[in-house]
C-alpha positions as CSV (number, residue, x, y, z in Angstrom):
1,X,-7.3,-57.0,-20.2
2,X,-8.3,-59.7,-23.1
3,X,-7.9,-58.3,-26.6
4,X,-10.7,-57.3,-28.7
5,X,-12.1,-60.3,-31.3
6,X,-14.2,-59.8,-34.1
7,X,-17.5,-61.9,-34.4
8,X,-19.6,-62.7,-37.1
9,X,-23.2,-63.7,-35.9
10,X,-25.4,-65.8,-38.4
11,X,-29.0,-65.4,-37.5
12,X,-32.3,-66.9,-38.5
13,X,-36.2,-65.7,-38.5
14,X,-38.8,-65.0,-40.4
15,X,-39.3,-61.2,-39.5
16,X,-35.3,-60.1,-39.7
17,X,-34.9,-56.5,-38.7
18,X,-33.3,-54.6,-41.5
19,X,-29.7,-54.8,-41.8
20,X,-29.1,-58.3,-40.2
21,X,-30.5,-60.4,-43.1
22,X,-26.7,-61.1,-43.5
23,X,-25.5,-61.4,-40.3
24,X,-23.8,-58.9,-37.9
25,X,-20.6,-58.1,-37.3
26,X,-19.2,-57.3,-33.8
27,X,-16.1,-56.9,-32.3
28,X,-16.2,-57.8,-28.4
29,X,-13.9,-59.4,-25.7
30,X,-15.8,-62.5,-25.7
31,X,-18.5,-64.7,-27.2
32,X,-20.7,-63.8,-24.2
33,X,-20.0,-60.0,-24.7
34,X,-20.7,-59.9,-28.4
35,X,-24.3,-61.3,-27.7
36,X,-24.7,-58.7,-24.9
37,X,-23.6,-56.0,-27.8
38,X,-25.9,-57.7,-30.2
39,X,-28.9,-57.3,-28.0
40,X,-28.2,-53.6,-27.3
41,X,-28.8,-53.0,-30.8
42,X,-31.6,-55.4,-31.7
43,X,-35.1,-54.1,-32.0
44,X,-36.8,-54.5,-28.5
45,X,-40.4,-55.6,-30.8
46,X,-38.9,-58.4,-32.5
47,X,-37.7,-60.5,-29.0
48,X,-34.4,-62.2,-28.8
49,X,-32.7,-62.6,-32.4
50,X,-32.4,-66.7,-33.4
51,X,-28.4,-67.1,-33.2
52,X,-27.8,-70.3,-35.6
53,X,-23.8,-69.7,-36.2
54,X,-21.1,-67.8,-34.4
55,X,-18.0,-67.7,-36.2
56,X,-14.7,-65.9,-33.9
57,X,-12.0,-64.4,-34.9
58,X,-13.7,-63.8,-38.5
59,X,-11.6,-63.3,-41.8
60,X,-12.6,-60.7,-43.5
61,X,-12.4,-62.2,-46.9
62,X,-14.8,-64.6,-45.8
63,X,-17.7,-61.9,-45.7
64,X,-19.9,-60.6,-48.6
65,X,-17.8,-58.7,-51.2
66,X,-20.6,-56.6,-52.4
67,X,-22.7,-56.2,-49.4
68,X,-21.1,-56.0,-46.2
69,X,-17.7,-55.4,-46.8
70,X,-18.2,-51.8,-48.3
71,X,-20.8,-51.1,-45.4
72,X,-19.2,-52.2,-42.2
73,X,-18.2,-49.5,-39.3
74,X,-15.5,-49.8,-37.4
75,X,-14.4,-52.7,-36.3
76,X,-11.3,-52.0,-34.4
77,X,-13.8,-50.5,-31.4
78,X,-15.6,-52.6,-29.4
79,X,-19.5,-52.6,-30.7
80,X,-21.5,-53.7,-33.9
81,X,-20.0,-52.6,-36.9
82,X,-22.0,-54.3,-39.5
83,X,-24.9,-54.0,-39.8
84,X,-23.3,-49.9,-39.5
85,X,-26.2,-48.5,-37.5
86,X,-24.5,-45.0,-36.7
């Protein structure tokens, strides 16, 4: 079985639902599956989200100090774990 990566998804739109302003975090097996999680979770009445970066196997450090960093989920599960929507 391939080993879980963490993904972190730059999007782009006019209408951004709340929480992904930022970005979204996701840890999946594969590029392919992290878009697949992403669309699970993205509001139906806004259509597909505008991907404009992907950025695989993220660092951490990299992300927003004050923002996303202190409200991430958990990333060591497959799933979306910023924005934290459970």
């Amino acid at each position: 079985m391939a080993a879980l990566r963490r993904f972190w998804i730059r999007l782009a739109g006019d209408e951004m639902p709340v929480g992904f302003q930022m970005g979204c975090g996701v840890t999946a097996y594969t590029r392919d599956d992290a878009f697949a999680l992403l669309l699970k979770v993205w509001p139906a009445k806004r259509g597909g989200p505008v991907i404009i970066d992907v950025s695989e196997d993220v660092d951490l450090t990299t992300l927003d100090q004050r923002h996303v960093l202190p409200n991430i989920g958990d990333m060591t599960r497959r799933g979306v774990w910023f924005p934290n929507l459970g």
